[in-house]
C-alpha positions in Angstrom: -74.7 -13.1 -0.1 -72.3 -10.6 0.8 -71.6 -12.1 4.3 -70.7 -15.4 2.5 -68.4 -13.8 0.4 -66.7 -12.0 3.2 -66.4 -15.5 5.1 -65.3 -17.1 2.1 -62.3 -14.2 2.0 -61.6 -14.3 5.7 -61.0 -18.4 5.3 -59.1 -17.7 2.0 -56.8 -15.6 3.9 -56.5 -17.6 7.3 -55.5 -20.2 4.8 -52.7 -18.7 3.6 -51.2 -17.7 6.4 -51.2 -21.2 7.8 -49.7 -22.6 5.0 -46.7 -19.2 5.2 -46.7 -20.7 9.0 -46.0 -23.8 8.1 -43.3 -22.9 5.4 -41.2 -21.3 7.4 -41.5 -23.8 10.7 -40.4 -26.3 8.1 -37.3 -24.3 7.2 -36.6 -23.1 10.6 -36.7 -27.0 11.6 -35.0 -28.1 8.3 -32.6 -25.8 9.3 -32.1 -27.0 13.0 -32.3 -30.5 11.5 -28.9 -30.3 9.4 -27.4 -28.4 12.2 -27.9 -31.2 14.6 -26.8 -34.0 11.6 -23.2 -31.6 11.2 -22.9 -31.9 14.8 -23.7 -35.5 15.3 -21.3 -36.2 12.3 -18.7 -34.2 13.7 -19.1 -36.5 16.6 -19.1 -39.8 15.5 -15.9 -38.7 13.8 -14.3 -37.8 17.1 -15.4 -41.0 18.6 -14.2 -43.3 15.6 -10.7 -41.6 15.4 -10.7 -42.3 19.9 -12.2 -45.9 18.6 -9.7 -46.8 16.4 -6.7 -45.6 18.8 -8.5 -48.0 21.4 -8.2 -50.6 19.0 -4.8 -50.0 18.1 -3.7 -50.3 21.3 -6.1 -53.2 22.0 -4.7 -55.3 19.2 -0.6 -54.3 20.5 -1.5 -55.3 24.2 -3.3 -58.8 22.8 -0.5 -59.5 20.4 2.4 -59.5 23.2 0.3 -62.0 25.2 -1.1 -63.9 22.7 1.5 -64.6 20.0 -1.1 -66.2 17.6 -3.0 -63.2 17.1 -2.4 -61.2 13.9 -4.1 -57.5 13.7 -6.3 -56.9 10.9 -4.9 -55.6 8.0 -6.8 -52.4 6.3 -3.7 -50.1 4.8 -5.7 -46.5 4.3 -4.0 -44.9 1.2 -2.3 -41.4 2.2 0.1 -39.3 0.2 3.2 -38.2 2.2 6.0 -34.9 2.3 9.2 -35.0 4.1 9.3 -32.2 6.5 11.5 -29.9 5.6 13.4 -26.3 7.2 13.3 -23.5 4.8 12.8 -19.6 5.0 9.5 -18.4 6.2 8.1 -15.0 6.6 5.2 -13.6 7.4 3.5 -10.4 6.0 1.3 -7.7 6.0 -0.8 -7.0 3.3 -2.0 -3.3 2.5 -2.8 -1.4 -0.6 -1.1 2.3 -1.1 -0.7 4.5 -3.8 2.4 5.9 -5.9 3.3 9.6 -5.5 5.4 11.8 -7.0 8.4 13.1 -4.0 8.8 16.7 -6.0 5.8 18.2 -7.9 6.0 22.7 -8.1 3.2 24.7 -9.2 5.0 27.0 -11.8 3.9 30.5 -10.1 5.5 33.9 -10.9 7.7 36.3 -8.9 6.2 39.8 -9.6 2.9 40.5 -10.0 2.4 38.1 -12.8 0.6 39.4 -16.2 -0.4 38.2 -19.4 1.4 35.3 -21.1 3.3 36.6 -24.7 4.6 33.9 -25.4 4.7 30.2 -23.9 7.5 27.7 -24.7 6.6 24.5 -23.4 3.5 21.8 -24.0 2.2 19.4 -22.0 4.4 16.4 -21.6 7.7 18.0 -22.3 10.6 17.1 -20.4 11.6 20.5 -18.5 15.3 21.2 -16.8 15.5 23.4 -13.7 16.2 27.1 -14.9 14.6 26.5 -19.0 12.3 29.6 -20.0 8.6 28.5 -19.9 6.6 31.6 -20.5 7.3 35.4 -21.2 4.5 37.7 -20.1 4.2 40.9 -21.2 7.0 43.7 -20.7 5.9 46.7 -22.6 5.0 48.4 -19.2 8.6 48.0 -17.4 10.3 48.6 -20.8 8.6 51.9 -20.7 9.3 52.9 -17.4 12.9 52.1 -18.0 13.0 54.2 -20.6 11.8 57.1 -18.9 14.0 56.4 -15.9 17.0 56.5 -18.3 16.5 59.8 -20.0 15.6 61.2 -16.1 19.1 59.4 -15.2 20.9 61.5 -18.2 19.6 64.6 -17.4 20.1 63.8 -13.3 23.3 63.4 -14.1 24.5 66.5 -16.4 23.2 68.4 -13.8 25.2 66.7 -11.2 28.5 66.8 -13.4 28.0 71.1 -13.5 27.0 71.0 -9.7 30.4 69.3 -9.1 32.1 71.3 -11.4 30.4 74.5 -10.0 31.9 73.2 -6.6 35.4 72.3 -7.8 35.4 76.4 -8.7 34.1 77.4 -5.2 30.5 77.9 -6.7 27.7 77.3 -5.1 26.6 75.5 -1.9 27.3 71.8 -1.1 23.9 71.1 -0.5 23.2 71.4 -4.2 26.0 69.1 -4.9 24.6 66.5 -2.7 21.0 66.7 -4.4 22.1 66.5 -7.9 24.1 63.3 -6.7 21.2 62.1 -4.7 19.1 62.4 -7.7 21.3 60.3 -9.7 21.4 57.4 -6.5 17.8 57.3 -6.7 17.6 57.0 -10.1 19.9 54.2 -10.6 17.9 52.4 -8.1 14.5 52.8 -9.6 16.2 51.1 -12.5 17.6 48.5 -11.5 14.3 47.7 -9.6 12.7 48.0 -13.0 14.9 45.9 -14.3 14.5 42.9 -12.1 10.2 43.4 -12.5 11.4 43.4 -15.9 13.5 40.0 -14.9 10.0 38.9 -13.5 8.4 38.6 -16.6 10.3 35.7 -18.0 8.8 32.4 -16.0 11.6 30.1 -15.3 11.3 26.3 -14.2 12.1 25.8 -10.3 12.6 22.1 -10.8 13.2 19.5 -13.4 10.9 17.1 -14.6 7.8 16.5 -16.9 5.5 19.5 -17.7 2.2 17.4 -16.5 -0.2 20.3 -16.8 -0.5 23.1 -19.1 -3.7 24.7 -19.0 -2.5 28.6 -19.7 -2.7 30.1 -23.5 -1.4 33.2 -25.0 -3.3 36.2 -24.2 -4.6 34.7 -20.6 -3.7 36.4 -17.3 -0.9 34.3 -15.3 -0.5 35.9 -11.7 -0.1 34.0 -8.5 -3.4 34.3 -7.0 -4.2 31.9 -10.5 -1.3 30.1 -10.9 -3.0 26.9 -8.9 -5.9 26.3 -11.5 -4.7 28.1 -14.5 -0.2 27.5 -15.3 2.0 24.9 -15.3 2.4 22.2 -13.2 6.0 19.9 -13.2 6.3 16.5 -11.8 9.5 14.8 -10.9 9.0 11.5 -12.2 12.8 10.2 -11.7 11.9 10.4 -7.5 8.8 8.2 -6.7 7.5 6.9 -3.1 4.8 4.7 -2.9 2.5 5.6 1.1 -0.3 3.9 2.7 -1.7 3.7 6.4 -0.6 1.0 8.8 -3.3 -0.2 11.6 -2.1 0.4 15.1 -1.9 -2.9 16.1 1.2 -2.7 13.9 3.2 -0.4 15.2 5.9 -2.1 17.3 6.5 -3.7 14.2 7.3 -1.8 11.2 9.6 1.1 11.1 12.5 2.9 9.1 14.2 -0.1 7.4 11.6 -2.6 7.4 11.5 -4.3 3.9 9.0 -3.5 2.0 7.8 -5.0 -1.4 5.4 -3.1 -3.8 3.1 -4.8 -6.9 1.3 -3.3 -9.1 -1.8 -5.3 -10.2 -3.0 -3.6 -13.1 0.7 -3.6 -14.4 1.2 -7.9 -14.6 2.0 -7.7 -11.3 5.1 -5.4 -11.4 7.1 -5.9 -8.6 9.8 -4.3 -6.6 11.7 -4.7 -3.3 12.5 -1.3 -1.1 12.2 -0.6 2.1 10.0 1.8 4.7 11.7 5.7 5.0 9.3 7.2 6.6 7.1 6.0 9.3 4.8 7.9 11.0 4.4 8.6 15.1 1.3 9.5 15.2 -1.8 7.8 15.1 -4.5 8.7 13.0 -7.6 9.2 15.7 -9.8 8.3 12.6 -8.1 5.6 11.0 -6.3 4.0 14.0 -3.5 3.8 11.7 0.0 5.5 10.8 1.8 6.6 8.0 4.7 5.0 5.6 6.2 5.7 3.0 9.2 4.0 1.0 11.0 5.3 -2.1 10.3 4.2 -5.8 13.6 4.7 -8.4 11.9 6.4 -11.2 13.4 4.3 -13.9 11.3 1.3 -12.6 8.7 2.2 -15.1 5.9 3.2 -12.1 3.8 6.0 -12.5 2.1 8.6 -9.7 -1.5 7.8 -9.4 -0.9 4.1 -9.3 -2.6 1.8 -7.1 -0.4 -0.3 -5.7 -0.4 -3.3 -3.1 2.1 -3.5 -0.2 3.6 -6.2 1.7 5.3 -5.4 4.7 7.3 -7.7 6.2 7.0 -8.2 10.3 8.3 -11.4 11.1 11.2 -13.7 9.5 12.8 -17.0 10.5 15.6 -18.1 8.2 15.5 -22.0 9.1 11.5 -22.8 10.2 9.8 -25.9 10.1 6.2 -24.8 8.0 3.3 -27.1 6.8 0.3 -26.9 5.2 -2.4 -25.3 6.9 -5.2 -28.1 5.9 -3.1 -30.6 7.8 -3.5 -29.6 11.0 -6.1 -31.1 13.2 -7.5 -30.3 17.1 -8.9 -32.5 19.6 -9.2 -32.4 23.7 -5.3 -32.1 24.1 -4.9 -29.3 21.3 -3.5 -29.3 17.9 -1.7 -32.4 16.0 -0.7 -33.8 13.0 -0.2 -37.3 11.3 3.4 -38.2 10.5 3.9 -41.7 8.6 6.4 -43.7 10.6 7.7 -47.7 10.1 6.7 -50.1 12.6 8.1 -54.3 12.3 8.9 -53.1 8.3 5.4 -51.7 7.6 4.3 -48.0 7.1 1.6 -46.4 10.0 0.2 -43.0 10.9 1.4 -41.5 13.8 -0.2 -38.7 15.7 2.1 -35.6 16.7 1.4 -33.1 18.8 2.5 -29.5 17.6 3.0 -26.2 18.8 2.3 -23.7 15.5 3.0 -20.1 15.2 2.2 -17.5 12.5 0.4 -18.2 9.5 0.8 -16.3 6.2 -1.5 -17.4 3.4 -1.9 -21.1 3.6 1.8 -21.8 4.4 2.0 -22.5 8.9 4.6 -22.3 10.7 5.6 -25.3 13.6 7.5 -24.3 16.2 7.7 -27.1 18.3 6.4 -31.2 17.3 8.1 -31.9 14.0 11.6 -32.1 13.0 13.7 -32.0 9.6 13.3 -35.9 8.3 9.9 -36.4 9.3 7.7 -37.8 6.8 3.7 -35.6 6.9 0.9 -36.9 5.8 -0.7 -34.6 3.6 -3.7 -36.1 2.3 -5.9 -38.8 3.8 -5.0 -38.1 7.1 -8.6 -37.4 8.0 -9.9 -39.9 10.5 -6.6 -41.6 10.8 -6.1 -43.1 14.4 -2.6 -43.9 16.1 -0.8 -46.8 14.5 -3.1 -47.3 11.8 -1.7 -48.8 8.2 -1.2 -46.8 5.5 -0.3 -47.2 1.8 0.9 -44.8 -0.7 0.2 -46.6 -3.7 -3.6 -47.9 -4.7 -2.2 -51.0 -6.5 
């Protein structure tokens, strides 16, 4: 019993993997199957557009030698645009980011200490030189203090040393000690007064007062001042940077225009050009710096993403088409141009010479001319000389 169950398994499973087999040589031919039909149709659609130029040319040759013969009439409805010159320009297309061009970390001069008092919030609008913290100065008024009654008593004793000497009393060395004394204490002063100086924390910069994270009472020192102080932005001087591939480089430079969007902004938009490019290339990236500058009353922030098109090729008076027009065959590229033949409207098929594309707009360097009327829908499978229509009625 057991043996028939374990044949009865071992069929079960043969089974299914014959029918898995099967599955997939059905897709694998399905597959082949419509790859060979695309082909095929691909190919018959070569042959009818070489048919129907045969035929074309067939029906001309019989009609001069036999005058009673009249061509077939099937007009193929197309819709037509006059070829016109016009501007074109070609792009690149990067995303950067907007930066501030000045941004300080507030960081004191002396030793640093803790913050008395603190005048400024986050947000504020700060001028280069305002007050934006006091630390505490009970230290150096104290020491100045002491220094000052030394300074008094150095000096009474140099005013009876000198007028000991003006009477021929004493010894010049004295003289010159008491005044020495005096020197030295003025100095230590006035270097007490500048730490003293030190204690009130003064903006280097103007601008916006983007981070405070210091309170009252906390230590502010310049080993800190990095994570724990002040931080000022310069929002009225923006640049906007991002990283240009190599193949690029011959290309853009200082004073190539530039023109920045902002997509989460409705598409905010502004025209500048590159000041900075780079000369080195990234061995990472394969790419080089740019910057451009941003006029900070154009409402953009730092931080911003922002999407760059660099321009690297212009031509003031270019012939451009649709890219969807455009068609190959043995002898290269070509397009249908609607031309009238004995009062009557037919395709004609012009070999072009295209250059650079930017989005769906090509530009033709060489095949077309200002006046000429393109086809620009139903040209497919048009032949040579066929008739066309641009109304259905």
């Amino acid at each position: 019993m057991q043996s028939t169950d374990k044949l009865f398994d071992m069929k079960s499973t043969y089974n299914i993997i014959g029918v898995v087999t099967a599955v997939l040589l059905l897709a694998a031919c399905g597959q082949s199957e419509l790859d060979q039909k695309k082909a095929k149709l691909e190919k018959l659609k070569a042959e009818q557009t070489k048919t129907g130029e045969e035929i074309t040319s067939l029906e001309k040759e019989i009609a001069k030698l036999d005058t009673s013969f009249k061509r077939p009439e099937k007009p193929k409805l197309v819709v037509l645009s006059p070829v016109k010159t016009g501007a074109f320009t070609h792009y690149i297309d990067l995303q950067g980011r907007i930066i501030v061009q000045d941004a300080g970390v507030v960081t004191p001069r002396g030793q640093g200490g803790m913050v008395k008092a603190l005048y400024v919030k986050q947000g504020d609008v700060v001028r280069k030189g305002q007050l934006l913290m006091k630390l505490d100065d009970v230290i150096y008024r104290q020491q100045i203090d002491q220094a000052n009654v030394q300074l008094n008593l150095a000096k009474t004793i140099y005013e009876r040393r000198k007028n000991l000497w003006d009477q021929k009393i004493g010894t010049e060395v004295e003289l010159l000690n008491a005044k020495s004394n005096v020197d030295n204490l003025e100095r230590q002063i006035d270097m007490l007064k500048e730490q003293l100086s030190m204690t009130n924390i003064y903006a280097e910069m103007s601008g916006v007062a983007e981070l405070v994270n210091i309170r009252v009472g906390e230590t502010f020192s310049a080993a800190s001042a990095g994570q724990v102080g002040i931080t000022i932005v310069n929002t009225s001087s923006l640049k906007v940077t991002a990283n240009v591939p190599e193949a690029y480089q011959t290309k853009v430079h200082e004073g190539t225009n530039l023109i920045v969007t902002l997509p989460e902004d409705n598409n905010k938009k502004l025209n500048t050009k590159v000041s900075v490019a780079g000369r080195a290339i990234d061995l990472n990236t394969r790419s080089f710096y740019i910057e451009g500058r941003i006029p900070g009353n154009e409402g953009f922030r730092p931080g911003q993403i922002a999407m760059l098109r660099i321009q690297d090729y212009a031509v003031p008076n270019a012939i451009t088409i649709p890219i969807n027009t455009i068609q190959n065959d043995e002898k290269g590229k070509f397009v249908m141009i609607a031309t009238t033949e004995n009062g009557k409207k037919v395709a004609k098929k012009k070999p072009v010479t295209v250059g650079q594309l930017y989005g769906d707009t090509l530009e033709v360097k060489d095949g077309l001319a200002a006046g000429d009327v393109l086809i620009t829908d139903g040209f497919q499978g048009l032949y040579d000389g066929q008739l066309i229509i641009t109304d259905a009625k």
